[in-house]
C-alpha positions in Angstrom: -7.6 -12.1 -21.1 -6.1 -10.1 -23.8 -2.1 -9.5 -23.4 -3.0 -5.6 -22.9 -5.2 -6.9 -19.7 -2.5 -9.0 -18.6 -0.3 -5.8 -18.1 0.5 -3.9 -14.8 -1.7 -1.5 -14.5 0.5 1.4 -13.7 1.7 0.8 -17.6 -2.0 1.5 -19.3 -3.4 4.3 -16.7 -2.7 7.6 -17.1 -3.2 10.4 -14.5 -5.8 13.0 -16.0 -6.1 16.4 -14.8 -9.0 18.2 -15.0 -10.0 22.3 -15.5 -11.9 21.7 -12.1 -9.5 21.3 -9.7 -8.8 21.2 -6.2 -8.1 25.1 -5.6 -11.4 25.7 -7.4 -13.3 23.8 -5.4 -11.4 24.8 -2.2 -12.2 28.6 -3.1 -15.8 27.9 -4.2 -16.7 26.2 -0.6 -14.5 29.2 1.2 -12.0 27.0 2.7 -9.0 25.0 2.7 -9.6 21.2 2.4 -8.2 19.4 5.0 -7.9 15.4 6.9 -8.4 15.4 10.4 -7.3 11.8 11.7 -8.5 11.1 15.3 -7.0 8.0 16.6 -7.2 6.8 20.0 -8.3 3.9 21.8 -11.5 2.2 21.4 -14.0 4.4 24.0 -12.0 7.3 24.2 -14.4 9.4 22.2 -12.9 9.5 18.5 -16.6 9.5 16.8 -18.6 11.6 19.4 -15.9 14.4 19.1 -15.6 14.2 15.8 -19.1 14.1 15.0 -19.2 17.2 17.2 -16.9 19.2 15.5 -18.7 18.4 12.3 -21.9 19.6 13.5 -20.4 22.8 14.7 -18.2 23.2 11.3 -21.5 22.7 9.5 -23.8 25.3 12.2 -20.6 27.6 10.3 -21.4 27.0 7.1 -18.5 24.8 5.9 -18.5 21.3 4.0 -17.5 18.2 5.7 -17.4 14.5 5.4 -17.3 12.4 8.5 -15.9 8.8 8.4 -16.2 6.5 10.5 -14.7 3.5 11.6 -17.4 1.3 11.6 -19.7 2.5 9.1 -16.4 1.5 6.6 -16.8 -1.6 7.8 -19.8 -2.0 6.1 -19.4 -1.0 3.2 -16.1 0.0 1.5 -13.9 -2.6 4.2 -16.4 -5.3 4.5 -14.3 -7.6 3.3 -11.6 -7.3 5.8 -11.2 -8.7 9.1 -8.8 -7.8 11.9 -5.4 -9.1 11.1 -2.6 -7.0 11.0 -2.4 -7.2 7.1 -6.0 -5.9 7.1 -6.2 -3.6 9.2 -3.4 -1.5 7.7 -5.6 -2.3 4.3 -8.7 -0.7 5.7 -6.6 1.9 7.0 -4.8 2.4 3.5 -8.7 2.1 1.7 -9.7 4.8 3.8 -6.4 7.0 3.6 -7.2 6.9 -0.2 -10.8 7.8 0.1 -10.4 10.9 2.2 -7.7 11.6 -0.2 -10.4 12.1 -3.0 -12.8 13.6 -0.5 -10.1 16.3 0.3 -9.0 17.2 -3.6 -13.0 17.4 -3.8 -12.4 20.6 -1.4 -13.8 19.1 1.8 -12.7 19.1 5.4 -12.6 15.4 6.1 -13.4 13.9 9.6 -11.7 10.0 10.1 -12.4 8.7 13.2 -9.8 5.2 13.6 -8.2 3.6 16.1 -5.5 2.9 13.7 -3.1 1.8 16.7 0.1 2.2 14.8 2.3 5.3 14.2 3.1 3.5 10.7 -0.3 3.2 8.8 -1.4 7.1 10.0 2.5 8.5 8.7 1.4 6.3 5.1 -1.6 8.6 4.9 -0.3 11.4 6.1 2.0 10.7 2.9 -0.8 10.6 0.0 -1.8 14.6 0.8 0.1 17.2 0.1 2.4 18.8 3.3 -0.3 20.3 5.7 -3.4 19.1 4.9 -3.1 15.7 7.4 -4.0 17.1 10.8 -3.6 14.0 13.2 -6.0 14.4 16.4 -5.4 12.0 19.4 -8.3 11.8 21.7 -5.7 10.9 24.6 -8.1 9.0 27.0 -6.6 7.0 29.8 -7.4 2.6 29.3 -9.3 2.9 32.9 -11.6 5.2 31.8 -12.6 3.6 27.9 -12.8 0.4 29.9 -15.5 2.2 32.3 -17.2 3.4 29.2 -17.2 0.0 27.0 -19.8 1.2 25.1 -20.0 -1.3 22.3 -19.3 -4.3 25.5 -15.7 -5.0 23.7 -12.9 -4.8 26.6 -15.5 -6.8 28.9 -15.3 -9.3 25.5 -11.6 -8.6 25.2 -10.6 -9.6 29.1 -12.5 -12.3 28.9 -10.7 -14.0 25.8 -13.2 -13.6 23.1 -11.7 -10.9 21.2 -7.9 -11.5 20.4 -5.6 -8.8 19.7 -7.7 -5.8 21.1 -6.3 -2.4 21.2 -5.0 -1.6 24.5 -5.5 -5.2 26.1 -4.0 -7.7 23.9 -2.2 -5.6 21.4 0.2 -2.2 21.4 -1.2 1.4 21.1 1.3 3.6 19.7 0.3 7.1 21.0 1.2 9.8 18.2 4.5 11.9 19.2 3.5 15.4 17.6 -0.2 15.3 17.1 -1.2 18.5 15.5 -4.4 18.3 18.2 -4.0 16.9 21.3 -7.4 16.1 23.7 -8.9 14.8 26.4 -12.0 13.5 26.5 -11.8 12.7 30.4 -10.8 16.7 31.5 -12.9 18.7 29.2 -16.3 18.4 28.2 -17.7 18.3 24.7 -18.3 21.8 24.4 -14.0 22.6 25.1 -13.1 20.3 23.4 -14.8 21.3 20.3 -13.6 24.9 20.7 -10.1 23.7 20.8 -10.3 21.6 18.0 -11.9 25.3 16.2 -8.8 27.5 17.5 -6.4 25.1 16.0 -8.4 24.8 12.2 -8.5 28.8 12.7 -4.4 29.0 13.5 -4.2 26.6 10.5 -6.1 28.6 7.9 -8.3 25.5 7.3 -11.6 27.9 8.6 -11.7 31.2 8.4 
């Protein structure tokens, strides 16, 4: 390794802007690039809602990107496990991601547990003021647990899963969520439409 290798990076790579940026992408797609981050429990509806919204936001013609907790898993985060050190690393990885996704000019869909108030302020920090919009899919324990659609509390009570959202380790419920919902009081259809009003209110849709 050559000394220049050896060096921190941050000494040798140079930010490069480009004539393309994000307000030209943003005004070619007719809309203001945005993170949506729904984070709830596990079962409480993050991905069905989200994928939802996306296919309504695409039936009106604007450009999303959906990600998901477990497809990052097999990809991008396949080398982490479930520690606390890296789980805030997948959650950093995929902070970073939507990041690019958003300066690309796209409304970006995240659907994580991502249990602690911590990790979703740290990406709320990489974009610019406004364009974080945290969703929690408030959904009562009881009623994920009667869902346990992937078999994981069952697994979880049982001892075979340690530190498990909601059973064996802390959910910390987001204080000022810029969407709040409930997946056990409305049905898919509300839900959507509130999720709509509030992207309307925020001049991320038109």
């Amino acid at each position: 390794m050559s000394a220049l290798d050896s060096k921190h990076t941050d000494e040798n790579v140079v930010w490069h802007s480009h004539a393309i940026d994000k307000n030209f992408r943003a005004e070619q797609k007719k809309q203001r690039p945005a993170l949506l981050w729904f984070t709830g429990l596990s079962g409480s509806g993050k991905s069905t809602v989200a994928g939802a919204l996306e296919n309504k936001l695409a039936q009106l013609g604007y450009h999303t990107y959906l990600l998901d907790g477990d497809n990052v898993r097999h990809g991008l985060c396949r080398d982490l496990g479930f520690s606390d050190h890296d789980r805030r690393e997948n959650i950093r990885r995929v902070g970073e991601v939507a990041k690019l996704m958003t300066d690309a000019g796209l409304i970006v869909l995240s659907a994580f547990i991502s249990p602690f108030r911590e990790e979703r302020e740290l990406v709320r920090e990489l974009l610019p003021k406004g364009d974080f919009l945290e969703v929690f899919v408030d959904t009562p324990l009881d009623v994920c647990e009667s869902r346990d659609p992937k078999g994981l509390y069952k697994k979880a009570r049982a001892g075979e899963i340690k530190a498990f959202t909601g059973i064996s380790s802390a959910y910390e419920a987001p204080e000022q969520p810029e969407i709040h919902l409930h997946t056990d009081q409305h049905t898919i259809d509300a839900i959507v439409a509130q999720c709509l009003s509030v992207l309307r209110e925020q001049g991320v849709i038109a």
